[in-house]
N, C-alpha and C positions, 0 to 999 in steps of 0.2 A: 406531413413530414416537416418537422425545422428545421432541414438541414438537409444539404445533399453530401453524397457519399464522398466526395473529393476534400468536403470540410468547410464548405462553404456554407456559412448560416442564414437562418432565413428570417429568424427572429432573435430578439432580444430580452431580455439578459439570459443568460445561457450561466449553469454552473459544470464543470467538468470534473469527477471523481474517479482515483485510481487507488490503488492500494501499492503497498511494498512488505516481500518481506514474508511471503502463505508459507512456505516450506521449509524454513531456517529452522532447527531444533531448537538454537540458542538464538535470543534475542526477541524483540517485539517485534507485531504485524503492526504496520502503519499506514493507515485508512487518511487522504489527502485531497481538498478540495480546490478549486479555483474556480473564482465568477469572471465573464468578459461582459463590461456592459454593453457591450454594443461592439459594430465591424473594426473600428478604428481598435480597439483590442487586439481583436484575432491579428490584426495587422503587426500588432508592436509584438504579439506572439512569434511569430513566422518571422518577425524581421528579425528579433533575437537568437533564431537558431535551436527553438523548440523543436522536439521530435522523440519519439521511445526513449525514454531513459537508459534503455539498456543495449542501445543505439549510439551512444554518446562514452567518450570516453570520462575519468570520472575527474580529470580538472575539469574537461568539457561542460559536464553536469552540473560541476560546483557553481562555472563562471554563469550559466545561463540561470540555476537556481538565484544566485542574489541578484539577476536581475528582475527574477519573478518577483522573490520578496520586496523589491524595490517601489514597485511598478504596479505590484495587483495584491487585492485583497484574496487571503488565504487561510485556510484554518484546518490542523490535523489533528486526528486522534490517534493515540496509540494503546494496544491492545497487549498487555506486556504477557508473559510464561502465565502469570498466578492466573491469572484471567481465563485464559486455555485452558487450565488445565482445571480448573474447577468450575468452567461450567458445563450448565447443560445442555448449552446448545453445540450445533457444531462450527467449524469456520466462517464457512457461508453463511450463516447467522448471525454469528458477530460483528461479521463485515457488515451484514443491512444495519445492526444496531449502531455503530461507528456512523454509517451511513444518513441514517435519520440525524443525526446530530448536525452533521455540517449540512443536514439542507435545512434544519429547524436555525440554523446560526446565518445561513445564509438567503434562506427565505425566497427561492427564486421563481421564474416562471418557469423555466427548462431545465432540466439534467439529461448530463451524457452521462453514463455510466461506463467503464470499461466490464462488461458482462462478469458478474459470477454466479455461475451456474445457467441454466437457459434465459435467454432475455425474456421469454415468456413468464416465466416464474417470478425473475426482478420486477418486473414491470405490475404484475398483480398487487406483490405483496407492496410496492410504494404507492400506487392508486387505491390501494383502501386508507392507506394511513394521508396520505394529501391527495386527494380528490382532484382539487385545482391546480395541481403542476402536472404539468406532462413530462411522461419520464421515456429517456430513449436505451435502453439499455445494448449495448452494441460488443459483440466479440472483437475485439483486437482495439477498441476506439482509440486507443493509445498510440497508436500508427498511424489512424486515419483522422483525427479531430486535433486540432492545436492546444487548445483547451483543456483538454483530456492529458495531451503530453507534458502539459504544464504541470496537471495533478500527478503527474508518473512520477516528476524530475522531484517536484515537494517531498511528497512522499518515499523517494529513494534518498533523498539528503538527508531528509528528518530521519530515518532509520542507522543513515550511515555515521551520524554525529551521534546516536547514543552508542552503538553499538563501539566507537572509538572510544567513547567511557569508560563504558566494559571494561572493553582490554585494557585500559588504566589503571582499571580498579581488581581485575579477576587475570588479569596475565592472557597472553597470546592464545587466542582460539581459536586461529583463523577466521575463515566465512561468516561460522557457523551455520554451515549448509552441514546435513549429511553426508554428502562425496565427498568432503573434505576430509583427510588424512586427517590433516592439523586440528579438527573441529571433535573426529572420533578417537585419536589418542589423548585429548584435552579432555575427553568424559571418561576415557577407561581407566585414568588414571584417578579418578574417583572412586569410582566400582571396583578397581582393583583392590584398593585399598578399604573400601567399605564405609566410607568417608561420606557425607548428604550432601547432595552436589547443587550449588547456589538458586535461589529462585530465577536465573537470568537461562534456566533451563528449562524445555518443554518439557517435563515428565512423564506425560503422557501418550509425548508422540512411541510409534511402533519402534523408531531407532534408540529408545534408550534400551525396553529390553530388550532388540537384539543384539545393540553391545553386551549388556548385560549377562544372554546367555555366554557369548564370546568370551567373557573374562571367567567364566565356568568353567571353561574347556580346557 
């Protein structure tokens, strides 16, 4: 192990990956990494006030984000509607692809991963592709590794400044979650009218056509 379950590392350099963003109908999924070189990191982590992103209120978020970017090297990808929706793989897929990226950008000896899908299965498919990293794939790592919370907080900022664009540019959608009121009378009023609803839209998630059927009825 490199690491014990409290957060504490055992080796160095260490990279931490989180995502933001799997379930949104509207908007991009953002795949988000952070490297510590070493304890004195984890340290300026924790002494900043890292933790779950969705743990934190979202000045909270904002103020400990630009301390990340200050502070530590980082690098996101983002996974926009068109991308979802035309290909062939599925989420979890995209995410390893995303994946690959920031550890080929980052080049490390260690990754945490926040698990998607069984850690068994992460961990196979990134030890055929780098042999020589060890990779630790962990349910929840986001709560229990500093690291990791670092990548949460990137990754929910990077999300939350495009998706503020959006709304700039395409009007008030709320969330764009599916529970969101605001998020499903923003789509039906597309479909109601028969009107092609912008690419900043998953199309292929299951909630278009059951609005869809909805403005049938």
């Amino acid at each position: 192990m490199i690491m014990k379950e409290s957060g504490t590392y055992l080796k160095y350099p260490i990279l931490g990956i989180d995502e933001a963003g799997r379930g949104p109908v509207i908007g991009p999924l953002v795949v988000a990494g952070v490297i510590c070189r070493d304890g004195s990191d984890v340290e300026i982590l924790k002494s900043i006030g890292v933790r779950d992103s969705k743990k934190l209120s979202r000045k909270k978020r904002n103020t400990i984000y630009k301390s990340i970017i200050g502070k530590f090297k980082i690098k996101s990808v983002v996974i926009n509607p068109t991308i979802i929706d035309r290909s062939e793989f599925n989420l979890n897929v995209l995410e390893y692809h995303a994946m690959r990226e920031i550890i080929c950008f980052f080049n490390p000896r260690f990754v945490i991963i926040d698990s998607v899908g069984t850690p068994d299965t992460v961990r196979k498919y990134f030890n055929n592709i780098f042999p020589d990293i060890e990779f630790h794939p962990v349910y929840r790592a986001d709560v229990k590794y500093p690291v990791v919370s670092a990548a949460s907080i990137v990754a929910k900022e990077t999300r939350e400044m495009i998706v503020k664009d959006l709304h700039e540019k395409y009007g008030e959608f709320g969330s764009g979650y599916p529970s969101d009121s605001n998020t499903r009378n923003w789509i039906l009023k597309f479909l109601n009218n028969d009107i092609p609803m912008p690419d900043i839209v998953r199309r292929s998630w299951a909630t278009i056509s059951n609005l869809r059927n909805e403005s049938n009825t």
